[in-house]
One Martini backbone bead per residue (centre of mass of N, CA, C, O) as a GRO file, in nm:
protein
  413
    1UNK     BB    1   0.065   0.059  -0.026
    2UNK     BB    2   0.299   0.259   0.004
    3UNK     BB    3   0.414   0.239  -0.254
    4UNK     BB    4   0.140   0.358  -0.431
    5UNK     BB    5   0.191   0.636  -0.318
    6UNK     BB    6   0.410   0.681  -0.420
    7UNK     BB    7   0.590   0.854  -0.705
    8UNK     BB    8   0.660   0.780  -0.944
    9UNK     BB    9   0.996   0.690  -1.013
   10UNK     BB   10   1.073   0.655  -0.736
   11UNK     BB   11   1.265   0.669  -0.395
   12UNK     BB   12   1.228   0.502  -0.089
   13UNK     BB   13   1.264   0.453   0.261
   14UNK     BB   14   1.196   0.214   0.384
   15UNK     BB   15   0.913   0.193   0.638
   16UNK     BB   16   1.028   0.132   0.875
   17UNK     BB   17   1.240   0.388   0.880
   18UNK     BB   18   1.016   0.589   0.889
   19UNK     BB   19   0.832   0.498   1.102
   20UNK     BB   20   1.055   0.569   1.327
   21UNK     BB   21   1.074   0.894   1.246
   22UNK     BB   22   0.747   0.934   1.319
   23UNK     BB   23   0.771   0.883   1.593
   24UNK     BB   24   0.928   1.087   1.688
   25UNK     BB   25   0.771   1.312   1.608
   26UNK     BB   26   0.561   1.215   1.792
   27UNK     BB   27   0.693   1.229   2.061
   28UNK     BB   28   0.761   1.567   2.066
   29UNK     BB   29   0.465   1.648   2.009
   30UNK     BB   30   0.335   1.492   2.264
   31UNK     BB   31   0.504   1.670   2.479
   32UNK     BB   32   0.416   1.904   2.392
   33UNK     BB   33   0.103   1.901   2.443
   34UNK     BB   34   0.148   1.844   2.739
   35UNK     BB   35   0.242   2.129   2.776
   36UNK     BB   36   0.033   2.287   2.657
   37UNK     BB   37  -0.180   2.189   2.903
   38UNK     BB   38  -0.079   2.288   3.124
   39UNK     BB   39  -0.067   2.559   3.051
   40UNK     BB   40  -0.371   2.608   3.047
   41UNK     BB   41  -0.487   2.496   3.325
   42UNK     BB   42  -0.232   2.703   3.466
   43UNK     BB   43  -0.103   2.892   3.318
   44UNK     BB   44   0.146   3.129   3.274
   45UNK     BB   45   0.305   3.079   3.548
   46UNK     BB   46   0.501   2.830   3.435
   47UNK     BB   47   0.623   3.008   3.296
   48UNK     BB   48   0.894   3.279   3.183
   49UNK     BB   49   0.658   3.468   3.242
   50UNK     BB   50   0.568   3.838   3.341
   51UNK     BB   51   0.554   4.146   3.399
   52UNK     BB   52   0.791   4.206   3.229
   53UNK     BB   53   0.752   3.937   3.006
   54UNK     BB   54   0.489   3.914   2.772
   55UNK     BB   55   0.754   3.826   2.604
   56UNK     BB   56   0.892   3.541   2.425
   57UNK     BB   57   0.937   3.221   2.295
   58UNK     BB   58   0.657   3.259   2.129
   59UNK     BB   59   0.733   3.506   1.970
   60UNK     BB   60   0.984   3.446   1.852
   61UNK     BB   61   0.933   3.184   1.699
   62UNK     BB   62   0.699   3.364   1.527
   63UNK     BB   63   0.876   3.540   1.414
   64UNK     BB   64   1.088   3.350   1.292
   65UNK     BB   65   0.904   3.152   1.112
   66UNK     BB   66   0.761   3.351   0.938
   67UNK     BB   67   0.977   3.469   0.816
   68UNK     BB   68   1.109   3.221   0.680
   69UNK     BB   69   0.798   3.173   0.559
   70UNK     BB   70   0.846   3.391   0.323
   71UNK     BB   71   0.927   3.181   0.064
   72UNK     BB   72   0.604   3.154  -0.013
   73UNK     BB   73   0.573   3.463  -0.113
   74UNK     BB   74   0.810   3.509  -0.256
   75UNK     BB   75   0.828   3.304  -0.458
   76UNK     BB   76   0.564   3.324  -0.595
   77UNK     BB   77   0.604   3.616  -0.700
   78UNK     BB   78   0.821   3.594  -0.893
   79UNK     BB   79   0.673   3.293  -1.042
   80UNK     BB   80   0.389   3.468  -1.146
   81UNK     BB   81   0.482   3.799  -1.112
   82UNK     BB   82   0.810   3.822  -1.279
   83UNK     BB   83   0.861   3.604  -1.507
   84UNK     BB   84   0.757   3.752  -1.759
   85UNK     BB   85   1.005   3.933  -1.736
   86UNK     BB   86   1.226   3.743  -1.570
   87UNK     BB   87   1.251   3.426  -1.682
   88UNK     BB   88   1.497   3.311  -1.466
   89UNK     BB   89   1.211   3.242  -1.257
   90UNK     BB   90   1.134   2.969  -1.359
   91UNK     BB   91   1.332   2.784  -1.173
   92UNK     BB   92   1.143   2.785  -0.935
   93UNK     BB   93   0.969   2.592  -1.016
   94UNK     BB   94   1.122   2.340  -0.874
   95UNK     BB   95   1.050   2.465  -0.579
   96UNK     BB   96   0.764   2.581  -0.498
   97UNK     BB   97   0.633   2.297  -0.348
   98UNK     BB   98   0.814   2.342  -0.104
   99UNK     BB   99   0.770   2.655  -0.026
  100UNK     BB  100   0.457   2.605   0.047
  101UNK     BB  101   0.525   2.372   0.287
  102UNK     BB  102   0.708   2.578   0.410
  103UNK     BB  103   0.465   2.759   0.478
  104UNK     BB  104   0.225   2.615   0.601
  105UNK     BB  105   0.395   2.523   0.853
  106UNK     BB  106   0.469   2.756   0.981
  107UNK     BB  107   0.182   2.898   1.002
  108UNK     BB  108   0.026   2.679   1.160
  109UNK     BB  109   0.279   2.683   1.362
  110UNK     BB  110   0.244   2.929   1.476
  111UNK     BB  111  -0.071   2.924   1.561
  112UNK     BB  112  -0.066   2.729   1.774
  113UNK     BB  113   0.148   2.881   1.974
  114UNK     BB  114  -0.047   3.114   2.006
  115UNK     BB  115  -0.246   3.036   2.211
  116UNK     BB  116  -0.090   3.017   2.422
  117UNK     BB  117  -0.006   3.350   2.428
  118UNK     BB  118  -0.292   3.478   2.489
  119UNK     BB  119  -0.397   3.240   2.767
  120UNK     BB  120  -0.727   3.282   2.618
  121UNK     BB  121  -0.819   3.098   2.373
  122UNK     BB  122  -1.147   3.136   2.413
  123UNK     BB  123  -1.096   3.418   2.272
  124UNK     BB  124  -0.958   3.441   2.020
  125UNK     BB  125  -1.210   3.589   1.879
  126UNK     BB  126  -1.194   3.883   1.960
  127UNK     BB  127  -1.029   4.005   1.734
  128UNK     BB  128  -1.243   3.998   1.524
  129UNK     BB  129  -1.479   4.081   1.627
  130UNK     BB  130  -1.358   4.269   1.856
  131UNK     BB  131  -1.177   4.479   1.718
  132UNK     BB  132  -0.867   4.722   1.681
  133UNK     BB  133  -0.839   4.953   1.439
  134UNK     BB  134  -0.578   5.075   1.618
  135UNK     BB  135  -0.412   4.814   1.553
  136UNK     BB  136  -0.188   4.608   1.422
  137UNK     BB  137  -0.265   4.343   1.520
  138UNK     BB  138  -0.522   4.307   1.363
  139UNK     BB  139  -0.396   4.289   1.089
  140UNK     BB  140  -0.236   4.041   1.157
  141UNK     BB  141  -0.448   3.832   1.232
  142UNK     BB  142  -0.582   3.848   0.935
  143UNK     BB  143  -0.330   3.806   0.748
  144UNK     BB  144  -0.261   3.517   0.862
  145UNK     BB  145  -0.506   3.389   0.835
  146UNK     BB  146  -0.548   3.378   0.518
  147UNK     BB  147  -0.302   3.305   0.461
  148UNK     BB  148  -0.340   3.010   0.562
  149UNK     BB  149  -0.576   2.963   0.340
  150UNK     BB  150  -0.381   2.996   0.127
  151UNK     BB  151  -0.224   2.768   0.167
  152UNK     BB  152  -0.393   2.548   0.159
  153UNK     BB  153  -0.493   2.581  -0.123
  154UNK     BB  154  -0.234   2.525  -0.244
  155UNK     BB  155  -0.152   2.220  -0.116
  156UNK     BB  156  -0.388   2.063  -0.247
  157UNK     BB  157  -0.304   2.029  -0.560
  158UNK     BB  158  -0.067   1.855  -0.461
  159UNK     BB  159  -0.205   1.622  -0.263
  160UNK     BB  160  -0.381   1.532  -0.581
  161UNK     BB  161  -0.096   1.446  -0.704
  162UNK     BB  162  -0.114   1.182  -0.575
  163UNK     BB  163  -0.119   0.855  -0.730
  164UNK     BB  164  -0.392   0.791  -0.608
  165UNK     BB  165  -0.572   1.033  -0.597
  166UNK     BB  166  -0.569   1.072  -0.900
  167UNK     BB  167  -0.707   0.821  -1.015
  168UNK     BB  168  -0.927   0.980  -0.946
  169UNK     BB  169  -1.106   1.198  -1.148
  170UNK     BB  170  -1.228   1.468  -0.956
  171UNK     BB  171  -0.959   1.524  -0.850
  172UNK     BB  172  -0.789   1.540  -1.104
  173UNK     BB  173  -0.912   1.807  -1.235
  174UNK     BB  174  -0.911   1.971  -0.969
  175UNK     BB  175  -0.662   1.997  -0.923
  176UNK     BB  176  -0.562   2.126  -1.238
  177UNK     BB  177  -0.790   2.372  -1.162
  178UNK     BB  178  -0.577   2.484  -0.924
  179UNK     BB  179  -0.328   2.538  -1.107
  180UNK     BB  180  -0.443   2.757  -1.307
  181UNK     BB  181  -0.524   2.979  -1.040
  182UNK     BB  182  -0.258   2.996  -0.864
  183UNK     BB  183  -0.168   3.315  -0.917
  184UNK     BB  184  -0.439   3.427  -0.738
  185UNK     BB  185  -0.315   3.346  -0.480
  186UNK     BB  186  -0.031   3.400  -0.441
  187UNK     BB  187  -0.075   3.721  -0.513
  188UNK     BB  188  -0.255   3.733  -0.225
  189UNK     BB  189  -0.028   3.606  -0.093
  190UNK     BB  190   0.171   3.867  -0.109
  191UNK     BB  191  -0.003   4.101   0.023
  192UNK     BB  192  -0.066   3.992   0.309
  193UNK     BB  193   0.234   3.965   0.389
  194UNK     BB  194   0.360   4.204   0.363
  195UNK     BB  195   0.198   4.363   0.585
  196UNK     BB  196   0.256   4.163   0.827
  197UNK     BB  197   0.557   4.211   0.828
  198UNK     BB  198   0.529   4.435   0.908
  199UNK     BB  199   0.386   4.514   1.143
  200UNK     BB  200   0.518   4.347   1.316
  201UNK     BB  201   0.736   4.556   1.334
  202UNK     BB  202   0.588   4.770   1.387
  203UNK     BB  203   0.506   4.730   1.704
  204UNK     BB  204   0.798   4.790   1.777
  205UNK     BB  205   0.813   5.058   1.692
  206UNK     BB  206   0.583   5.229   1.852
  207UNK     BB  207   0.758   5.203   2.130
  208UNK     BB  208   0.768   5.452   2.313
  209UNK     BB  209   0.868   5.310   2.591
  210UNK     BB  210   1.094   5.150   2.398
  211UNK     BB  211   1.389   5.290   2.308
  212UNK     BB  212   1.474   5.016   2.148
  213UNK     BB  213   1.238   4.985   1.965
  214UNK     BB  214   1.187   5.287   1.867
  215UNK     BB  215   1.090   5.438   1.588
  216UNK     BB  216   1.044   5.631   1.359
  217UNK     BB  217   0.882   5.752   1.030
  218UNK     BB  218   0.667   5.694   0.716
  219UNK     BB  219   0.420   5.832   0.807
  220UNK     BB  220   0.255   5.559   0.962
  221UNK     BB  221   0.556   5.391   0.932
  222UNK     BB  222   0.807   5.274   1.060
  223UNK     BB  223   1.084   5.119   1.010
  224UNK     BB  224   1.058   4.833   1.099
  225UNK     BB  225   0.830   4.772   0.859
  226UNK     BB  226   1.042   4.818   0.674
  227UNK     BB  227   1.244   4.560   0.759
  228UNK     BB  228   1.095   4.294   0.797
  229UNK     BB  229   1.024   4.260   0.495
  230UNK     BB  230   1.352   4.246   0.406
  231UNK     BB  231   1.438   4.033   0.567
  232UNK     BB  232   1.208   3.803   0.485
  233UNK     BB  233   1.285   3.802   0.189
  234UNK     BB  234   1.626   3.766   0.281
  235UNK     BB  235   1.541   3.431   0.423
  236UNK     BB  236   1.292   3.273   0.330
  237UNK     BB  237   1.441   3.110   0.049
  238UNK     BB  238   1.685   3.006   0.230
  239UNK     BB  239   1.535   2.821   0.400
  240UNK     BB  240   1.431   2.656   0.140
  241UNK     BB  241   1.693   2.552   0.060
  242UNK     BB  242   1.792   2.430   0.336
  243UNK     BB  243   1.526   2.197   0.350
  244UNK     BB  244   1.654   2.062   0.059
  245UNK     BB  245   1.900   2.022   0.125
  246UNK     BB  246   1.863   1.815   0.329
  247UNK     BB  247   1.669   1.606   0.149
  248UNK     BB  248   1.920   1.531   0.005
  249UNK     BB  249   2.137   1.431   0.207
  250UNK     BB  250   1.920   1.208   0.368
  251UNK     BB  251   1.834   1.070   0.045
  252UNK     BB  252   2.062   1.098  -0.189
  253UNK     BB  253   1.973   1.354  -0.387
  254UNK     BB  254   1.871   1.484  -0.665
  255UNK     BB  255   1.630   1.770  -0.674
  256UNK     BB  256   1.779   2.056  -0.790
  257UNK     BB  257   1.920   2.253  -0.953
  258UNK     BB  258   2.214   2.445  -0.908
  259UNK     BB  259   2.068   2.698  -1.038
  260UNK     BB  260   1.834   2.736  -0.827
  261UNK     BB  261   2.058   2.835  -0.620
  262UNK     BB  262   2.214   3.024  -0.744
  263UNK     BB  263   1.950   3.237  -0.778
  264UNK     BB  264   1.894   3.242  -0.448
  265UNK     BB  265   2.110   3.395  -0.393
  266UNK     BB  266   2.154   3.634  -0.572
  267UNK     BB  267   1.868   3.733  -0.445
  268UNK     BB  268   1.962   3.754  -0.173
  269UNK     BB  269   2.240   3.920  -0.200
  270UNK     BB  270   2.038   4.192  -0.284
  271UNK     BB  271   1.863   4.196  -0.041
  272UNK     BB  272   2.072   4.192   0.215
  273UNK     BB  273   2.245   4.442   0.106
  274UNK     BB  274   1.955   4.614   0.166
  275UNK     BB  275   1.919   4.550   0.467
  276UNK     BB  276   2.202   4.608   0.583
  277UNK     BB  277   2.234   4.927   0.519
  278UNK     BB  278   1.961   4.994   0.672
  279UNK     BB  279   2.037   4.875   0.935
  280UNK     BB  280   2.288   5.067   0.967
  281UNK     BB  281   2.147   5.338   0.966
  282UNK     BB  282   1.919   5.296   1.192
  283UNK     BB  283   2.127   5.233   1.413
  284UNK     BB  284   2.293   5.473   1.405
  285UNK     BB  285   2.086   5.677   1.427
  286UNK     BB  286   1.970   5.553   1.699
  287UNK     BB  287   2.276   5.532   1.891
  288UNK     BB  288   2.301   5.925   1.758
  289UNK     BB  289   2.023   6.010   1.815
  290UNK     BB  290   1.763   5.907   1.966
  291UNK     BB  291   1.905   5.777   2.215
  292UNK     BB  292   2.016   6.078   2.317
  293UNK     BB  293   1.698   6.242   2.338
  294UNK     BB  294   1.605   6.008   2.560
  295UNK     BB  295   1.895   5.970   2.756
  296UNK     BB  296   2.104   5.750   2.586
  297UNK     BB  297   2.360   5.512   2.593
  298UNK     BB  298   2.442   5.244   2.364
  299UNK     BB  299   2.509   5.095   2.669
  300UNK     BB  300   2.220   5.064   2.810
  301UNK     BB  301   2.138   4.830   2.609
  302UNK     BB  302   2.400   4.621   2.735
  303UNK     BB  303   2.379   4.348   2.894
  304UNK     BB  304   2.521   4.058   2.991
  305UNK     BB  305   2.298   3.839   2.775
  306UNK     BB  306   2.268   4.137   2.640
  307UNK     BB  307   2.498   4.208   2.450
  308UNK     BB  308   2.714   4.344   2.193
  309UNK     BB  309   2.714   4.080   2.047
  310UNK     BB  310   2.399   4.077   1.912
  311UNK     BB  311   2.488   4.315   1.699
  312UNK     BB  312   2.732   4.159   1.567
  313UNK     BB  313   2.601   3.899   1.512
  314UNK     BB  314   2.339   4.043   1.307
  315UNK     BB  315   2.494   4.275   1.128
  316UNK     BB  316   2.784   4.091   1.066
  317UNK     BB  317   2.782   3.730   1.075
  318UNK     BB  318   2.449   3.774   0.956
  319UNK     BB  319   2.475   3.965   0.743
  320UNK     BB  320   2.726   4.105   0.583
  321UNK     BB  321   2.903   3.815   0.540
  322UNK     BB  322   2.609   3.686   0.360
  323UNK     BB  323   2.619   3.939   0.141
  324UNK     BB  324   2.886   3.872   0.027
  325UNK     BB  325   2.876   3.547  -0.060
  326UNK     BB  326   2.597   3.600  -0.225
  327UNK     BB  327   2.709   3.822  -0.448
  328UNK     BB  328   2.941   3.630  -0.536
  329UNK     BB  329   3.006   3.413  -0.789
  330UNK     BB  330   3.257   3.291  -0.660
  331UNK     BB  331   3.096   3.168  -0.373
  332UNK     BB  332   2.862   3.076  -0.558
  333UNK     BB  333   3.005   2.751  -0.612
  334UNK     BB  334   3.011   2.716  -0.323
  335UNK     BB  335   2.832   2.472  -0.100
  336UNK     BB  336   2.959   2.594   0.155
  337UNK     BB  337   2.913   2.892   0.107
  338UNK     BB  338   2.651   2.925   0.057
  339UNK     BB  339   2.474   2.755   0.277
  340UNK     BB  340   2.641   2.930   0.493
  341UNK     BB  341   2.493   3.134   0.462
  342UNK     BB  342   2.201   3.099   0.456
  343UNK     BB  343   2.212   3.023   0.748
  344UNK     BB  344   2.317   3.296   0.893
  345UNK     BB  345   2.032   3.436   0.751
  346UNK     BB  346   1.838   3.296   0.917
  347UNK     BB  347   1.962   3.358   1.236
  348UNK     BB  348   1.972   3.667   1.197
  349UNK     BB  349   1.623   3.689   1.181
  350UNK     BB  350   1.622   3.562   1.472
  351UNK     BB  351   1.734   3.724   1.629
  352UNK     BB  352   1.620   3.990   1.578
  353UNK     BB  353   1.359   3.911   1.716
  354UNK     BB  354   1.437   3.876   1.968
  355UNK     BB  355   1.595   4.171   2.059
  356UNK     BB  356   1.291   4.286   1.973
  357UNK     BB  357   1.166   4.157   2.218
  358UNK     BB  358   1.350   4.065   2.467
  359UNK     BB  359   1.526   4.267   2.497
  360UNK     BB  360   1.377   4.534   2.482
  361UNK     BB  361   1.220   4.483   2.780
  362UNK     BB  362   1.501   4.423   2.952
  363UNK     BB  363   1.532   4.711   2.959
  364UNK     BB  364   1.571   4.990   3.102
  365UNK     BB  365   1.426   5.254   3.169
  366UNK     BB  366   1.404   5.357   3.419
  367UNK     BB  367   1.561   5.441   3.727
  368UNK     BB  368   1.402   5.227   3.912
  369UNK     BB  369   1.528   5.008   3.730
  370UNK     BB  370   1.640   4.693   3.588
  371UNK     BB  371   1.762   4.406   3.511
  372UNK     BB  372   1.604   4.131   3.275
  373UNK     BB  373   1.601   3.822   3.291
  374UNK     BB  374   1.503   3.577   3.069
  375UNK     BB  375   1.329   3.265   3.107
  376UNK     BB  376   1.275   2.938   3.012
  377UNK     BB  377   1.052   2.709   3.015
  378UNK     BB  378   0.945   2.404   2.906
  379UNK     BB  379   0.652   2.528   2.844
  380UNK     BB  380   0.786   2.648   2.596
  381UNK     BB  381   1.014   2.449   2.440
  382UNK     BB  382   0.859   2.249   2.374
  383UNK     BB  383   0.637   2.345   2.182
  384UNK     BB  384   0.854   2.429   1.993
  385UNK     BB  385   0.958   2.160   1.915
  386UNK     BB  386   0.673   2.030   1.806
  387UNK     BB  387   0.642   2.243   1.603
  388UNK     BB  388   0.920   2.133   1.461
  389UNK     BB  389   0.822   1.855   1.427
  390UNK     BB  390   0.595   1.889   1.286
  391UNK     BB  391   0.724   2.015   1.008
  392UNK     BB  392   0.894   1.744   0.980
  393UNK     BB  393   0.654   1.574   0.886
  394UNK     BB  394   0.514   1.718   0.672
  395UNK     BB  395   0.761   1.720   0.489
  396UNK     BB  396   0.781   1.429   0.470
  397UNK     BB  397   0.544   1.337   0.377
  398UNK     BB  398   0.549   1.517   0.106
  399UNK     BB  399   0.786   1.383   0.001
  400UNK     BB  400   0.691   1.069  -0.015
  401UNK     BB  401   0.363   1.154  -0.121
  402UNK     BB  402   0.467   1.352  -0.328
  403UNK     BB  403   0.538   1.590  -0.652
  404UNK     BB  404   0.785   1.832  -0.541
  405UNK     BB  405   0.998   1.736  -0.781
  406UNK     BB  406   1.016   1.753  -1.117
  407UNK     BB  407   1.319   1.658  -1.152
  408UNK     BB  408   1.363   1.374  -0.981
  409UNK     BB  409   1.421   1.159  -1.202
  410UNK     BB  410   1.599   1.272  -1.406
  411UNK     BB  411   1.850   1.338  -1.202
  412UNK     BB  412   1.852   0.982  -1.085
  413UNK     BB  413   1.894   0.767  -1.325
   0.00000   0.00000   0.00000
């Protein structure tokens, strides 16, 4: 029966080795769940959020894992709305059903994992009935919400071209009539993610009692506003492309040609120089003229684990190093320099979400405040774990039994 299902001309691991495989990720999600129904019974006091720290590891890893997620909305509107124009971005179409499915997966699994996050789950209605139409969190709940509404329906017609599911001859026309339309679903998830991706940034941007986190604006809307959307495209097909690679690896094949990669280095490295350059401008910017405005000197915000190693590591080390690497031609031919870009890429992202969430709280703002180490408790760690186990099991499921890689048999002969 598992043979029938995968797709046609291709080889996977036999069945008792994946069976092992989901059963351990079935193991850590399963721990997930019950760390976060502690939470729920007993509420957030069991973690380690308290009056001072709002945000924790349950926001940073979802502001990290959408960041990273940004490589399906933003490789979709490459491959849908500027290959026409730019020839060269049609070769993103081999991977494509891949940067869907991590998108789907980071999008539900965040989703998850926020239910924790706002304390009293059973009200989580709240936000859409009765909309805060002043807070730009509205506008994230909503595009967010949609957005993965979006990503389902891409994912269906994936789904549907399993080879078992297709011989239905109703779902196999289904599948190919969803596929003819899909141009207009990437590109309204394109709008959609754009703005939230933005949002998300505004709220750090706005917290005017945060002088870590406050930055001006341009209109209505801070720079950190374009500054998260600006990282998050210059993270997330790096991300998708990191996750090929890893299924490369592991089953010893090859997925899609060298070209690809080398494509999406080239716009990461274009993209990454560019918001490298806007984020050391916003820094210096930040560091000698706003913060000492509000009567703060750029060493007042780094403190014990919150030094200013992370502003070397996010700008320096996981910036500008792999901005460098991957806008040159001659770096992007090792595959070693390549993909260590990329990892670094998506790092750098990672950081920048904890500084803006975890470390903004941590500094004393006012003269009888000190500096709040926050520490993350199992009751956070494991969800957040279970949600990267749950992303792990439906890429592999996907990879076994769809078929996401258009050349993988061609490839493979």
């Amino acid at each position: 029966m598992d043979k029938a299902l995968i797709p046609d001309g291709v080889k996977r691991c036999p069945l008792p080795v994946f069976g092992l495989w989901v059963l351990i990720l079935f193991g850590l999600i399963g721990w997930g769940v019950v760390a976060g129904a502690v939470v729920l019974i007993k509420a957030l006091n069991v973690t380690g959020l308290n009056d001072y720290f709002g945000f924790g590891a349950y926001i940073t890893a979802d502001l990290a894992i959408i960041a990273l997620g940004a490589g399906a909305f933003f490789s979709g509107f490459m491959y849908y709305g500027l290959s026409r124009f730019f020839p060269s971005l049609k070769e993103l179409g081999k991977i494509i059903n891949l940067a869907v499915v991590v998108g789907f997966v980071c999008y539900t699994g965040a989703l998850a994992v926020l239910l924790l996050e706002i304390g009293q789950p059973l009200r989580g209605w709240f936000g859409y009935w009765h909309a805060n139409v002043h807070s730009m969190l509205t506008e994230v709940i909503f595009c967010i919400t949609c957005y993965a509404i979006v990503l389902i329906i891409e994912y269906v017609p994936i789904i549907l071209e399993n080879r078992k599911i297709s011989e239905n001859r109703t779902l196999n026309v289904l599948g190919h009539s969803m596929h003819d339309v899909m141009a207009i679903f990437a590109l309204t998830g394109t709008f959609l993610s754009f703005f939230h991706q933005g949002s998300l940034g505004g709220v750090a941007g706005v917290l005017f009692a945060r002088p870590f986190a406050y930055r001006a604006g341009l209109f209505i809307w801070p720079w950190t506003f374009f500054l998260f959307i600006l990282s998050a495209i210059a993270s997330g097909p790096a991300f998708t492309s990191l996750i090929c690679r890893s299924i490369e690896k592991v089953s010893g094949k090859t997925l899609v040609d060298r070209s690809v990669y080398d494509l999406i280095g080239k716009i990461e490295g274009g993209l990454l120089s560019v918001y490298v350059i806007l984020k050391i401008a916003d820094t210096a910017y930040w560091a000698f003229g706003q913060s000492p405005a509000f009567g703060f000197k750029l060493g007042d915000f780094y403190w014990g684990p919150y030094g200013i190693w992370l502003l070397v590591a996010e700008i320096g080390i996981c910036g500008v190093l792999p901005a460098l690497l991957l806008i040159s031609p001659t770096t992007r031919k090792s595959n070693f320099l390549l993909f260590g870009a990329f990892l670094l890429d998506c790092i750098g992202v990672c950081l920048n979400r904890f500084v803006m969430t975890v470390q903004a709280i941590a500094a004393p703002v006012m003269p009888f405040d000190s500096w709040q180490v926050y520490v993350p408790t199992v009751y956070e760690t494991a969800p957040i774990i279970a949600m990267l186990a749950y992303c792990t099991l439906i890429i592999s499921l996907s990879y076994r039994y769809l078929p996401l890689f258009p050349r993988e048999k061609e490839l493979n002969r």
